[in-house]
N, C-alpha and C positions, 0 to 999 in steps of 0.2 A: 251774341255773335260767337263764332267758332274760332278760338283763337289756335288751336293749330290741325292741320289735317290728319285724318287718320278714322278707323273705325270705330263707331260709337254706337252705344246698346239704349234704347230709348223705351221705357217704360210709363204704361197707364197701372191704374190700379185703381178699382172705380168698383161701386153698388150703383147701379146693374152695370148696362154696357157698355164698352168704350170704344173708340178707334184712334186712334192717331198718324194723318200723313204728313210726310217730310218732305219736301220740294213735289207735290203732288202723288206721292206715292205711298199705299196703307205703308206703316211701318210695326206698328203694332195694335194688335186689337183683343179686348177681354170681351165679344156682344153675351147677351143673352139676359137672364135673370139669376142673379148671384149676389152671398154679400159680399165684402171688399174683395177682388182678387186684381190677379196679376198679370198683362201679359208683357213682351218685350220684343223687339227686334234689332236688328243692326240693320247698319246705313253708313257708310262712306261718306263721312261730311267730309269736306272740303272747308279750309280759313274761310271766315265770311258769315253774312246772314244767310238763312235760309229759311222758307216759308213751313210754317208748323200749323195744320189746321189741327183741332181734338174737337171729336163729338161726341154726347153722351146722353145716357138717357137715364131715368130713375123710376122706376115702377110703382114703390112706395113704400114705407119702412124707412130706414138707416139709406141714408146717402154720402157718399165719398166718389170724390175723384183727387188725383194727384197722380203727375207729370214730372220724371226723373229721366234723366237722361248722364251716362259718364263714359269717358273718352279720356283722349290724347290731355285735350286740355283740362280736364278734371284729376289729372293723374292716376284714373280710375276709377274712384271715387262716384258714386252716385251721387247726384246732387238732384235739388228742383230745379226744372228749366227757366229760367229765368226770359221772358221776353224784352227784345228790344225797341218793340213799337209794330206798327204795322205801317206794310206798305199798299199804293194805290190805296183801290174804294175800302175803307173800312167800315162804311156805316151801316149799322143794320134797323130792318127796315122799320124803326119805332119799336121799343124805344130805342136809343144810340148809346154806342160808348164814346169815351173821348179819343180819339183818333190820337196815335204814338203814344201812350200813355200804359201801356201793357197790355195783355190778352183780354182779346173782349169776351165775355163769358156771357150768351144768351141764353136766358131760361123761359119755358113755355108750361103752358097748363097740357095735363092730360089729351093727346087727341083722341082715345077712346072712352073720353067720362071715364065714368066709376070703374069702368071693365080694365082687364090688367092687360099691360103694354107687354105684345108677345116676340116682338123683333123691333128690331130699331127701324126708330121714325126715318122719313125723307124729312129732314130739316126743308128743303130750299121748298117744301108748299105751307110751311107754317110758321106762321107770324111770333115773335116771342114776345112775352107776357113782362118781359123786365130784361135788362143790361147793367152790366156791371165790368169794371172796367179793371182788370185785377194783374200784381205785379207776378204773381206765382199762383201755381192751381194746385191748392192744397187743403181741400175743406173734408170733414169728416163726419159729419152727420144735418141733419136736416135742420135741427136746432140752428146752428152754424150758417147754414145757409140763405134761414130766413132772418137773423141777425146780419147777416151781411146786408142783406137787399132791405133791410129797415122794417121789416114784417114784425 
């Protein structure tokens, strides 16, 4: 939660591409095929929760994503966004995460097979392959990844 009001600079930084919206609105987005980069935006938070969706995709190679956001109440300072849970439906559609429990992180197999992923997917026609339930979005390569998910 936003512990005080004021303009805040919110950053992805992700192989390949990312988006990030903040009370439904893009705030920052890195898309494409790339390794780690950077993009950022401000946004007016306001004291309080606000809803944070990050989507992302990985082509294949080196995988990274991580979510920074610094403000008023950071005293500038970038920090990793920390979630406070979710609110309403959180459940996605098999496997699930644990609902309030931090950022549900779903991950999906290839939807173009072996052929390389040339824009970012429509997540809401495809089913993901694994969930994962995590306090901060800060992984760094694929190794990582599938040590998280138990692979």
């Amino acid at each position: 939660a936003i512990s005080k009001t004021g303009m805040s600079t919110v950053c992805t930084r992700s192989d390949d591409g990312s988006h990030v919206y903040v009370d439904g609105f893009k705030v920052a987005a890195r898309p494409g095929l790339h390794p780690p980069r950077t993009g950022c935006g401000d946004k007016w938070l306001s004291r309080g929760l606000h809803s944070v969706l990050v989507t992302m995709f990985e082509n294949g190679g080196g995988a990274y994503q991580r979510l920074t956001y610094k403000g008023p109440d950071t005293g500038g300072k970038e920090v990793l966004m920390p979630s406070a849970g979710f609110e309403g439906d959180c459940e996605a559609p098999v496997p699930k995460c644990d609902c309030g429990a931090g950022w549900c992180a779903n991950f999906y197999y290839n939807p173009v097979g072996l052929k390389q992923v040339r824009d970012f997917p429509d997540f809401k026609r495809l089913v993901p392959q694994a969930a994962k339930t995590l306090l901060t979005i800060g992984y760094h390569n694929d190794g990582q990844i599938a040590r998280m998910l138990g692979k």
